[in-house]
MARKE-78877 format. One record per residue: x, y, z of N, C-alpha, C in turn. Coordinates in steps of 0.02 Angstrom, whole numbers, plus 50000, padded with zeros to 5 digits. Layout:
N
XYZXYZXYZ...
END
This chain:
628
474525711751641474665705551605475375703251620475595696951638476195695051639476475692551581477035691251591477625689651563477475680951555477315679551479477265672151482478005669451493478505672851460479105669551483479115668251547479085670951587479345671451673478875666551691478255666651663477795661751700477945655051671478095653451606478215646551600478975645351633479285649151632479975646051661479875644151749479275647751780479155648951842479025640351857478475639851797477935633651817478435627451790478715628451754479275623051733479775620351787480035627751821480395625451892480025622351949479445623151962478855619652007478855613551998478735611951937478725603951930479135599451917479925603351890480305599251893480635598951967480655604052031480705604752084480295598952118479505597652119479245593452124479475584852136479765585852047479665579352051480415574852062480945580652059481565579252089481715577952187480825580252217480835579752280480605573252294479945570852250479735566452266480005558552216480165559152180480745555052136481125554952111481845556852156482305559252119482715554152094482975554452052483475551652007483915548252020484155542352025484975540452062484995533052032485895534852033486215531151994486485526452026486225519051989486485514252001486835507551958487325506551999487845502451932487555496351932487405493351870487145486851862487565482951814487675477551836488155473851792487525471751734487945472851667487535471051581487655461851598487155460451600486885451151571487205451351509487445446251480487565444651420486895441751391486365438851414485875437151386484995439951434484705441951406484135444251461483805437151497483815431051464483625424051508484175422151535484735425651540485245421351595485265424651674484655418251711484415422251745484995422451801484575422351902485085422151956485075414451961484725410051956484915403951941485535399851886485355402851833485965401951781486645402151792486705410651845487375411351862487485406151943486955405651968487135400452004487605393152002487135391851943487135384851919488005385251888488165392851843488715391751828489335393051871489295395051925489825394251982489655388852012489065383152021489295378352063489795372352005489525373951937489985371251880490575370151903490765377651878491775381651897491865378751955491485379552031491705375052087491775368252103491285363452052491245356952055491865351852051491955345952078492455341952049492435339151975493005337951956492905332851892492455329251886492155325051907491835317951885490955323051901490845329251932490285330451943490055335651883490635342351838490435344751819489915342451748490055336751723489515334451684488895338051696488705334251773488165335451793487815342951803488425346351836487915352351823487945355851757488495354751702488485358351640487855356551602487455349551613486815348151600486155350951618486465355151687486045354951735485755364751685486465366951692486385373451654486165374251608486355370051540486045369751488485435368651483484835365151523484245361151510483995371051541484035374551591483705377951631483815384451582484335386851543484555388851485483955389651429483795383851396483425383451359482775383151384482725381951441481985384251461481715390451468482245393651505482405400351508482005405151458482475402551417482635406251332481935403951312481655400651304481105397051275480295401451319480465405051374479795408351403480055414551412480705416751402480865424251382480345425551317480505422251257480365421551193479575422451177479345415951224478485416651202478175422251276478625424851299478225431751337478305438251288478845437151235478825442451219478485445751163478385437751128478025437551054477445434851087477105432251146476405432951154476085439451166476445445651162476085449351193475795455851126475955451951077475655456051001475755462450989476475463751020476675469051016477315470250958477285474250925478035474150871478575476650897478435481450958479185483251000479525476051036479155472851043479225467651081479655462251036479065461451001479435456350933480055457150906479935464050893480735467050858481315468650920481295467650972481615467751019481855459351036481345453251026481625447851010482115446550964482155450750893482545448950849483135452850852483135458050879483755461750890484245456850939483895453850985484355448551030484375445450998484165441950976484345435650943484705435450902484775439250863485225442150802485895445150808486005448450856486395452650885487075448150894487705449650864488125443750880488675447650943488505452950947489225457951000488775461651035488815465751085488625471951124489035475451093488785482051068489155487451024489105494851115489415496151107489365502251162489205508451136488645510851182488295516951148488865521251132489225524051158489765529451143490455525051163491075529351123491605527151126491885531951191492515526651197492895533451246493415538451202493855537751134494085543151103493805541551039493845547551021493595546550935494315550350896494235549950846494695552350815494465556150747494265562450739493955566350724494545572450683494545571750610494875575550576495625573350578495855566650584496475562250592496705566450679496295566550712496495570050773496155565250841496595560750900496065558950926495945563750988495325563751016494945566551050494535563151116494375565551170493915563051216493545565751197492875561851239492195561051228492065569651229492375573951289492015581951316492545584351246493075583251217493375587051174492835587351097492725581651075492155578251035491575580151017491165582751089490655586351125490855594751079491355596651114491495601551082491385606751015491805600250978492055599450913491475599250893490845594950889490255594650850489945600550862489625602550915489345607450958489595612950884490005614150872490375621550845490095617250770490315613150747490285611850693489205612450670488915610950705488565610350704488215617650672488355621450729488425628150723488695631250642489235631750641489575634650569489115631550522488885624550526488785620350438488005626550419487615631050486487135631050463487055638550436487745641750431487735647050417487365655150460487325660950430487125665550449486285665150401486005669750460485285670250410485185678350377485025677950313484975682450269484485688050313484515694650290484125700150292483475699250300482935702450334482415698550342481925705250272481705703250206481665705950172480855706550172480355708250157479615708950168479405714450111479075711550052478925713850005478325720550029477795717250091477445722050135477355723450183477175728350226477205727250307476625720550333476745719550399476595712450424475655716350439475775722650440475205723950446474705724550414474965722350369474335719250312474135712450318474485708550334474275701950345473665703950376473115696250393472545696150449472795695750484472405697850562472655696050637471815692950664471865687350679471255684950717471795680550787471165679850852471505677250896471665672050895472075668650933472265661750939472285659650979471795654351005471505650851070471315645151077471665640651110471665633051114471245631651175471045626451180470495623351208470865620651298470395618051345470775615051394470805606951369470175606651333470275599251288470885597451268470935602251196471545601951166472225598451207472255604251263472855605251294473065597851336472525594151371472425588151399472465583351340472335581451260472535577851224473225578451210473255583451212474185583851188474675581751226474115583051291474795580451359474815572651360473985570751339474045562651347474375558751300474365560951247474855560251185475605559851176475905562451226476575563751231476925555851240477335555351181477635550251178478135547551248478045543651294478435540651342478985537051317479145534551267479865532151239480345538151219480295539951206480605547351195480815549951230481695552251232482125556551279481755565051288481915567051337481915573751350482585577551364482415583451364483025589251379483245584151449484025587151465484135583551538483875585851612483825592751587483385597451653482735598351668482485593351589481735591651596481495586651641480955585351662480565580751715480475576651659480245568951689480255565151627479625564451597479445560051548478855561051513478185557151511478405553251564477775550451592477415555051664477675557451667477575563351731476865568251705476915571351618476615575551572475805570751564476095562051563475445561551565475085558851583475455555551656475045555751717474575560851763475015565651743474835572251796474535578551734474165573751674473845576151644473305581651652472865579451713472345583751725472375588151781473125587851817473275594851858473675600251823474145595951761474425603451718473985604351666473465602751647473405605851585472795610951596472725613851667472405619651691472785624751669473375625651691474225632551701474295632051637474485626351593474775625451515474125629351485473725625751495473245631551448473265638351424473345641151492473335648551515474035649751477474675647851488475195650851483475405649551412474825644251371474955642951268474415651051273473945650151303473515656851264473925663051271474155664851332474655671151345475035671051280475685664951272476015666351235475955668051144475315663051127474805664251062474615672351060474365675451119474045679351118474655687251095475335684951128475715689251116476465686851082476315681151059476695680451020477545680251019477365674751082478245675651127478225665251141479015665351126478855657551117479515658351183479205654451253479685657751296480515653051287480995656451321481715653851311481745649151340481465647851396481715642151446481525635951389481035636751319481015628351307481415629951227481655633651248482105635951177482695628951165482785628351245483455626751253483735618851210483955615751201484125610651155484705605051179484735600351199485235594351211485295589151143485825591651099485945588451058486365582551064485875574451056486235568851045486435565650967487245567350960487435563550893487295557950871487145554350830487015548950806487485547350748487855540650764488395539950711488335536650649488025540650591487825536650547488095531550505488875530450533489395525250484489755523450540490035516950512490315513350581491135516750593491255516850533492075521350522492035529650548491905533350601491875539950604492625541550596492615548050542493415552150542493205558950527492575562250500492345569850524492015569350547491595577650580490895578450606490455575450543490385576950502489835575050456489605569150449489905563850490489845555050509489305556750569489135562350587488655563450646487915565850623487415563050638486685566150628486485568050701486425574150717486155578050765485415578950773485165575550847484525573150841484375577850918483865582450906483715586650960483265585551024483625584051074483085583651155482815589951180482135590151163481755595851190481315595451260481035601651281480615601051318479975598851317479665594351371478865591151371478335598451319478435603051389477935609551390478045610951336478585611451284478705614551228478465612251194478415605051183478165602451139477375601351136477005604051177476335605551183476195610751149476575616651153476695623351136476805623251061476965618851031477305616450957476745613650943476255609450971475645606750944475075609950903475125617050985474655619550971474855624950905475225627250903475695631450820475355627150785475835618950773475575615650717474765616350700474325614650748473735613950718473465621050695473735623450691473305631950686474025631950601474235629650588474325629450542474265625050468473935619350510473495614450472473175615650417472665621350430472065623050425472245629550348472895632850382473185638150314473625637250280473955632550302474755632050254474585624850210474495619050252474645612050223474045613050167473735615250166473285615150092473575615850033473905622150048474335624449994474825622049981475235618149984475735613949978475645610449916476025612649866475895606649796475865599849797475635598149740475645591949776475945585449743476755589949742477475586349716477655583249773477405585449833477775584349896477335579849936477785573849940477315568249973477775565550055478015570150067478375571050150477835572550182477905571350258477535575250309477075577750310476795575150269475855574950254475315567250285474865570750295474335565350307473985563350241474055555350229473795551050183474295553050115474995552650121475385552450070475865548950105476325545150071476665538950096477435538550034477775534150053478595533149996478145526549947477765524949989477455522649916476915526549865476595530249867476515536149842476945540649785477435539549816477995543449783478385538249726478475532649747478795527949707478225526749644477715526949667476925525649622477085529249567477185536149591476925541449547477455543349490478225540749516478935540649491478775535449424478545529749439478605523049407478185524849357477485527649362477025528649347477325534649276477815537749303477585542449236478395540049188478725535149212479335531349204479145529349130478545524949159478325517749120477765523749048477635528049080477135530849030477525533548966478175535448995478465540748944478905534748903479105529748924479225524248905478725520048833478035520248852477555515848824477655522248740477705530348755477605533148681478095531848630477585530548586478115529748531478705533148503479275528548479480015532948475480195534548515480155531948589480435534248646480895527348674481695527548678482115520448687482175521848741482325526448777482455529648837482415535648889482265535748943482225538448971482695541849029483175548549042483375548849082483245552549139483395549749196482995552649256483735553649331483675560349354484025562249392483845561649473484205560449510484035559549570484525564349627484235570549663484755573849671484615572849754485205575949799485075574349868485285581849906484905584449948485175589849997485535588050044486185592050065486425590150127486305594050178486165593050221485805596150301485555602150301484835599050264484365603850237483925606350316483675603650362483545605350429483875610650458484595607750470485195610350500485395617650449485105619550377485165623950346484815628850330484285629550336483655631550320483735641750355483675643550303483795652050315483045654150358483165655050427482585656650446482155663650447482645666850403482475672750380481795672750298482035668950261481655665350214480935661650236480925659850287480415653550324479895659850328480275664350362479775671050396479305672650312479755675450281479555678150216479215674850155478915668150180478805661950131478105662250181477895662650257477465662550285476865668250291477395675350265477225680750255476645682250167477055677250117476775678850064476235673350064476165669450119475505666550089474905669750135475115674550173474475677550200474255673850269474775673250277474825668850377474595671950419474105671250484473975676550521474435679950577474525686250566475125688950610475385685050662475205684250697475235681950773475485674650770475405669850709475585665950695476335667150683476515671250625477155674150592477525677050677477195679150716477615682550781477685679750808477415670650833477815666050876478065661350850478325661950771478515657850748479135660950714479175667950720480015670950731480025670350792479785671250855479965667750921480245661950938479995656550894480325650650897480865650950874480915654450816481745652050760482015657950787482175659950850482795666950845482825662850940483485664950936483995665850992483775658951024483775653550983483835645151013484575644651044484535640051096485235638551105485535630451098485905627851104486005620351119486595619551122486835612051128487225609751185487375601951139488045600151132487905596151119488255588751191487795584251190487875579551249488155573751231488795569851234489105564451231489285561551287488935555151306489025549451364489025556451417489455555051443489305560351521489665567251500490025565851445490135577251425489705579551405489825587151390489095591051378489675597351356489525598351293489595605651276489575610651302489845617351281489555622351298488905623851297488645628951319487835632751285488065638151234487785634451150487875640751114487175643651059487215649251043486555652051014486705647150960486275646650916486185643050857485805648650826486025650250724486105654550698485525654450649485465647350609484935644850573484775639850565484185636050544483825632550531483515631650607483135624850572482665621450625482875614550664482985616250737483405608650763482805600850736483335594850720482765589350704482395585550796482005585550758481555581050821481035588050852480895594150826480305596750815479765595950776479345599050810478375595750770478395602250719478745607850724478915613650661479215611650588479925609950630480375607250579480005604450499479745599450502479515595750452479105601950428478595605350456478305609450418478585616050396479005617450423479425623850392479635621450317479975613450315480485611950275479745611950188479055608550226478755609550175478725614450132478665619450191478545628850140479145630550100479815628550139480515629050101480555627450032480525619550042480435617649976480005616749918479275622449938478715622149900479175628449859479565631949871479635636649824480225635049750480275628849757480715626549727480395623449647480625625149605480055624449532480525624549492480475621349424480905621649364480645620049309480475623049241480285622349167480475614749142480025612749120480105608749062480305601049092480275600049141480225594049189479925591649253479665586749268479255584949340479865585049374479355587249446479765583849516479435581949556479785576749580479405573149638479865572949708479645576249740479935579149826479625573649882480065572149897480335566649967480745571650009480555571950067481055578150116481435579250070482175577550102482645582250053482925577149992482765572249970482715569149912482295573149852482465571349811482305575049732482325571149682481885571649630481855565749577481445570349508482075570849473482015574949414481735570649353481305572949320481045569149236480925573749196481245573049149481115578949068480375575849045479955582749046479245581849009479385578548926479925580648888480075581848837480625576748825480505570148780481025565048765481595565948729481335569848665481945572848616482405576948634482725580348687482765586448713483025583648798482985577548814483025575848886483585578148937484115578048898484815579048932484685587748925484695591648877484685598648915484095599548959483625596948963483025598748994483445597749068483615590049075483895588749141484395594849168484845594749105485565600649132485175606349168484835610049140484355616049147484285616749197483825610349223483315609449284483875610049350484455605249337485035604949398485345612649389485595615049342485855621449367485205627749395484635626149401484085629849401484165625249482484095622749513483985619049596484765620649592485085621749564485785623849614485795630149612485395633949587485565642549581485075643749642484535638549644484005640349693484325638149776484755632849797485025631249828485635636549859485885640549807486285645949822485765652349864485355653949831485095659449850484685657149935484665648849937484105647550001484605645250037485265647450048485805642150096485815635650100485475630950058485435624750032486255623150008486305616250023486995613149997486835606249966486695607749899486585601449850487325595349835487185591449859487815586749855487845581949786488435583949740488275580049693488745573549710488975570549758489275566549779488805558949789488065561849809487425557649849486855557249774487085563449714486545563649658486755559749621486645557149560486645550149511486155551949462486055548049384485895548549340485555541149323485005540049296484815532749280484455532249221484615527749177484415530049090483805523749081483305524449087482635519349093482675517549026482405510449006482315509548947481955503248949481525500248896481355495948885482015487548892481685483848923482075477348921482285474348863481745474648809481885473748745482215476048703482165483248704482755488848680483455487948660483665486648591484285486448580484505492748562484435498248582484805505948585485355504648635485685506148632486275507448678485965514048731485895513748783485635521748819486395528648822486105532048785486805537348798486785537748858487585543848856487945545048919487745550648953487445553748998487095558848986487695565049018488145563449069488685567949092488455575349105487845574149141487875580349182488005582249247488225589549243488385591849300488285596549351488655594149421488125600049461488875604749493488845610349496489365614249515490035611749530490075610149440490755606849401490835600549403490675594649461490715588149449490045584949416490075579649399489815575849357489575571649392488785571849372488365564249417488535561149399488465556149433488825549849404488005543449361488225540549335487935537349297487605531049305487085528049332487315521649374486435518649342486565511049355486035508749310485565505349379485805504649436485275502149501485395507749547484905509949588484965515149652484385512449704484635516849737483945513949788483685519349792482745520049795482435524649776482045524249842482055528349903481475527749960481475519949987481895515950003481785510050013481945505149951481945505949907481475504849840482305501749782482485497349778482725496049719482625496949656482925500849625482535503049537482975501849488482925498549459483595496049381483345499549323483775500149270483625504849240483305502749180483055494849161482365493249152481825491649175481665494049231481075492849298480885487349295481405483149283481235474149319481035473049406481615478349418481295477349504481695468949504482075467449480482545461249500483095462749572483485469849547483675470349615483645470949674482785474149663482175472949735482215466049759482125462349733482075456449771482605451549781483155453649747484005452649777483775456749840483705462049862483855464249911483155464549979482575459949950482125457549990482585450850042482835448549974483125441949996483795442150058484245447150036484695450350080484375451950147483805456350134483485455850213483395452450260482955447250216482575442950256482995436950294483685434750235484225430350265484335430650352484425436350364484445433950442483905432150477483355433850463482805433850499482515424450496482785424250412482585415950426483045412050478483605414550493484195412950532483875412250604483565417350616483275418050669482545416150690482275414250624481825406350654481955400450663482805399350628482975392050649483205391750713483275397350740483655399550814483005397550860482355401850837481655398050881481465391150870481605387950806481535381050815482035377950859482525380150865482985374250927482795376250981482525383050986482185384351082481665381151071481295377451048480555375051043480225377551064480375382451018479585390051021479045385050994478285386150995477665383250973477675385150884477345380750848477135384150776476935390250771476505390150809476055398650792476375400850827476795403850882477365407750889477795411250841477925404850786478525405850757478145408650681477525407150693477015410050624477165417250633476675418250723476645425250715477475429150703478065426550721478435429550694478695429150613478695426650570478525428050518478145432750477477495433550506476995436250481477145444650492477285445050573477615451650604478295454350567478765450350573479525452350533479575451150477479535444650432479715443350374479385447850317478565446350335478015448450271478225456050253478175459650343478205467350293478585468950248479405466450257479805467650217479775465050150479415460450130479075459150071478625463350048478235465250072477565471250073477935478550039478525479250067478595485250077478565491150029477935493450009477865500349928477505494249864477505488349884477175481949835476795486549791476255490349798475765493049722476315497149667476945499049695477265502249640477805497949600478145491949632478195485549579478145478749566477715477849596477485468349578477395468849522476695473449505476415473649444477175472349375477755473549394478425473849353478675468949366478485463949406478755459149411478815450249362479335448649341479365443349313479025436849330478865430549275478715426249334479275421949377479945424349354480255422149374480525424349457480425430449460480655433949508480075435249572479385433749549478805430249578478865424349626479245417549580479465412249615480125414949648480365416649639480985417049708480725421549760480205425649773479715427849833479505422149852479215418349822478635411049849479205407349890479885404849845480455401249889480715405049944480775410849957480715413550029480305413250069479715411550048479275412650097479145403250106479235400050063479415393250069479785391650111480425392950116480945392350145480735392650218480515400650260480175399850309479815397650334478965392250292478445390750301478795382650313479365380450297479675372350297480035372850378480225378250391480785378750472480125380250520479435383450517478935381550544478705375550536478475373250492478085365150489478455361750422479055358250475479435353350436478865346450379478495346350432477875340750420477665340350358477275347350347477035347850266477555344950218477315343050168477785340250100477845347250045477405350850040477505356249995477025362250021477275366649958477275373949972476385376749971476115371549920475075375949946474935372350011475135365350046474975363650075475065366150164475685369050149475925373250204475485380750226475255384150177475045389350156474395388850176474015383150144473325379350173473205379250234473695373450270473545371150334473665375650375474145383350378474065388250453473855392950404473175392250352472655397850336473005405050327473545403950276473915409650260473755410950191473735415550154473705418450096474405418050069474545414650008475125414549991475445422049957476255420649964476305427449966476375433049875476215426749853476085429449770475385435149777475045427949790474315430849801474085439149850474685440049915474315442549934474715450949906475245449449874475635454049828474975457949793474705452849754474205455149719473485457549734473215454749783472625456849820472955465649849473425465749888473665472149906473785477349864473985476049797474395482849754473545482649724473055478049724472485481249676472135482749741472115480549771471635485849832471945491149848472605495349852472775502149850472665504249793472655500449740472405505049665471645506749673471335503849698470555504549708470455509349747470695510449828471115516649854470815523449811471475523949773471545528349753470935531749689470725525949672470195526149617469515528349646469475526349714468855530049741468975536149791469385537149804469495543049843469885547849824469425552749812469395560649734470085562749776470115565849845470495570149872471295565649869471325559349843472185555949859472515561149799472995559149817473595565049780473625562049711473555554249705473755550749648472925547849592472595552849604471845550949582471875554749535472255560749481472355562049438472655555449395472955550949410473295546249369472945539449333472295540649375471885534249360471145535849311470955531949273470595533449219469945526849234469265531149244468895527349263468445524349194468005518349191467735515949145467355511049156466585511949110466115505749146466415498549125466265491849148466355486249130465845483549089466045479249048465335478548994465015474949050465335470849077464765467149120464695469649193463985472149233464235474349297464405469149360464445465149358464405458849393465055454149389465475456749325466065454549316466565454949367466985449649369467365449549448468045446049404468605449049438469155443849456469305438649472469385432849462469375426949510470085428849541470635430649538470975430049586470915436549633470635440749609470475446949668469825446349718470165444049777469665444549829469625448749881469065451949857468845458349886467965458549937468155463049968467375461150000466935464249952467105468049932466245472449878466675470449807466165472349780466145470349683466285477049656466765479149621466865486549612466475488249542466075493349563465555493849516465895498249437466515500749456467095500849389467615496949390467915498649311468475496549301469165500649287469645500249363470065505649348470615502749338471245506449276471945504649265472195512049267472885510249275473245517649246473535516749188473785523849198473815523449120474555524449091474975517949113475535515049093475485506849107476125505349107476295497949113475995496849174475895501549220475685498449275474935497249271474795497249222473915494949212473815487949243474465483349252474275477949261473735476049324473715480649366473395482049422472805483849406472295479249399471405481649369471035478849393470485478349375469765477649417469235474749336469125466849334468735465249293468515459349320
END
């Protein structure tokens, strides 16, 4: 039997040897366009300008401008005819865009210190390293030989979907072949790949060569002055990530079941609207009982929970749910002796081992972080788990503030023992209450390892604006904030004399979602006042498309659009219906079914294709969402 290591590193050198013979790589300097329609004519036109005499440049500055806007005008409808959203959203990024920002700087200045790009490189590289600590003792309540051992054997099928699957937008390691290569030449590797996932399944060796890691920083603030202004985003190998597929799905089947179902991350058919649902949902409930003025609710945040993650714990969390060996043995293969590198513009780090956690931009990662944080539990209050977001509620109204205190020093004691770093800098406090409510909401001043959350009456929740009487007013302050440029940037297609339905479909593509966005968890909260200032946005846009119309149904009418009140509401009750007929959704405990006196009874404003043979609400304020 061989050595799967030697053989995948063998077959890895073959094809990147290959394809460095027959397409190799080379660099060529291209001067950046200031605009993608300023074509070789344009710059023509603008040097015979600069060369022209006085009395002629009129003529050609006319000459530029007219060819300009034509230009611009079939850049535009090639890119939004082709019903693509990369495309679309790649129109609005130009268009919008007022500077060229440069991917990397040439010094940074990092800890009041400045630095080049390879010093920089460095500096993160290490930092990266230290933030994630050492991994604990590897502790095992029993030997592994109690677990089951059955084989593990993937298909040549399999292996050929995964290859065809492989995302082509997506960077690779730098010593990797690129990734259209994986799935073109689909049906000559996924003979060898086969063979060399079963070897390694079979013995439980995840080989080094795709260990390896090219970490690109990402600067999450425009002001950088530490590493921690950096999110570290990991370039892996093609082959590896086939190799990671096939793990994931063989763990589908034993782990993701078990997963409570607080946790609405990195799951199939759970969503941030889901989570906002289920938040609001028990908000408004504990709200509706009597003698209840207020509600307080905690919102806590992990800091580089990926980058932290004790992979010693991962082992021993996979162990107690009865994982099959061989699973548990290439999945300490994966998490031991990784290396990486971190890569800035043309520097490159050292190569160093990496100690713990899981690098981001693995198909593991997300599922390790599930099992991590399934062990995380606390008395006498809900939680609702978003990756490393947290959202605390006392079961118990009379009693709320110690329940809360409890619960935070109980996730910070748990955070100690899991190498977790709870930031109370990013956590906050929000005191819900009725609009009507003349209670004053106390102060609640709790704290997490000695400082004090802070207290705050709007946050943003998953996307999600939340005030701390669930008006959802600041939601649509900050719909409105969105969308401002984007209307900007249809008045920009009306002076190119883009077509109507051009400028529809962009609307419909950019504007709507961001209106859409989590809608079943608060329209239903919505005012009628705050109703009409949605309609005047979407007014606003439907007048810079068809000046013509005189008003707002008539606009709506004539390009056969659903207005956007209406379709607010058709949407949040058709995901309530969703959930009302399908037993297995996460949020089908919340809904309470009941016959209608009449069966034939309908909504007139809910248009639906079938007649729902119940009538479902939940069972808070958000009932407004029903079926009669």
């Amino acid at each position: 039997m061989y050595d799967p290591e030697l053989k995948a590193e063998a077959f890895q050198k073959t094809i990147t040897d290959i394809v460095d013979k027959h397409c190799p790589i080379k660099l060529k300097r291209k001067k950046q366009q200031k605009t993608p329609w300023y074509d070789d004519l344009a710059r023509k036109l603008w040097n015979a300008k600069n060369k022209a005499k006085k009395h002629q440049k009129k003529f050609f500055t006319q000459l530029l401008r007219n060819h300009i806007r034509k230009s611009k005008r079939k850049w535009i409808m090639d890119k939004l005819g082709a019903n693509n959203s990369k495309s679309t959203w790649k129109v609005v990024k130009t268009l919008t865009s007022k500077t060229t920002k440069p991917n990397v700087r040439p010094v940074y200045t990092i800890n009041e210190k400045h630095m080049s790009q390879a010093e920089t490189a460095e500096t993160l590289n290490q930092y990266f390293i230290d933030i994630a600590g050492y991994p604990s003792a590897l502790n095992l309540e029993f030997s592994l030989s109690q677990l089951p051992q059955q084989e593990l054997v993937v298909s040549l099928g399999q292996v050929k979907q995964w290859l065809r699957n492989i995302d082509t937008s997506k960077s690779t390691c730098a010593s990797d072949f690129p990734s259209w290569v994986s799935k073109l030449c689909c049906e000559d590797l996924c003979v060898p790949l086969c063979d060399i996932i079963n070897h390694c399944l079979r013995t439980g060796t995840y080989p080094a060569t795709w260990k390896q890691a090219n970490v690109i920083p990402f600067e999450k603030t425009k002001n950088i002055s530490n590493p921690s202004d950096f999110r570290p985003i990991s370039l892996l190998w093609n082959l590896g990530k086939v190799l990671e597929r096939a793990i994931v799905f063989f763990y589908k089947s034993s782990v993701i079941p078990t997963i409570r179902s607080d946790q609405y991350a990195y799951q199939k058919g759970k969503s941030t609207t889901d989570a906002i649902l289920s938040a609001v949902n028990l908000w408004t409930e504990m709200l509706d009982k009597k003698g209840c003025h207020s509600i307080p609710a905690a919102f806590l945040d992990m800091s580089k929970a990926f980058d932290r993650m004790d992979k010693s714990k991962v082992i021993e969390m996979l162990a107690a749910r009865g994982v099959n060996r061989k699973l548990i043995a290439i999945t300490h293969s994966f998490l031991n002796e990784r290396t990486q590198r971190v890569k800035l513009g043309r520097s490159q780090s050292q190569t160093i081992q990496t100690m713990n956690g899981t690098p981001q931009g693995t198909l593991l990662g997300p599922l390790f972080w599930l099992l991590y944080i399934d062990t995380l539990s606390s008395t006498n209050v809900t939680l609702i788990k978003y990756a490393d977001d947290l959202t605390i509620t006392p079961n118990d109204t009379s009693n709320a503030k110690d329940s809360l205190q409890n619960a935070i020093d109980e996730i910070t004691k748990w955070c100690e023992d899991h190498n977790m770093l709870a930031n109370p800098k990013k956590s906050m406090t929000v005191h819900f209450s009725n609009i009507h409510n003349r209670h004053t909401p106390p102060t609640t001043n709790l704290t997490m390892k000695g400082e004090i959350v802070e207290d705050v009456t709007t946050m943003k929740f998953l996307g999600v604006m939340i005030d701390n009487h669930l008006t959802f007013k600041s939601h649509v302050d900050q719909i409105a904030q969105k969308t401002r440029p984007l209307i900007y940037t249809l008045l920009d297609l009306k002076r190119s004399g883009i077509p109507t339905s051009t400028m529809l479909q962009f609307y419909i593509s950019c504007i709507r979602p961001i209106i859409l966005y989590a809608c079943p968890s608060w329209f239903s909260m919505l005012s009628k006042e705050q109703q009409q200032r949605l309609e005047r946005i979407e007014n606003l846009a439907l007048k810079i498309i068809d000046p013509a119309s005189t008003d707002y149904a008539e606009r709506t009418s004539r390009h056969k659009i659903t207005p956007i009140i209406d379709l607010l509401d058709t949407t949040s009750r058709q995901y309530i219906q969703k959930i009302a007929n399908r037993t297995d959704h996460c949020l089908h405990n919340l809904v309470k079914r009941y016959a209608p006196k009449t069966a034939e009874r309908q909504s007139k404003r809910l248009n639906l294709n079938c007649k729902p043979n119940t009538r479902t609400v939940l069972r808070s304020k958000c009932s407004i969402i029903h079926y009669w």
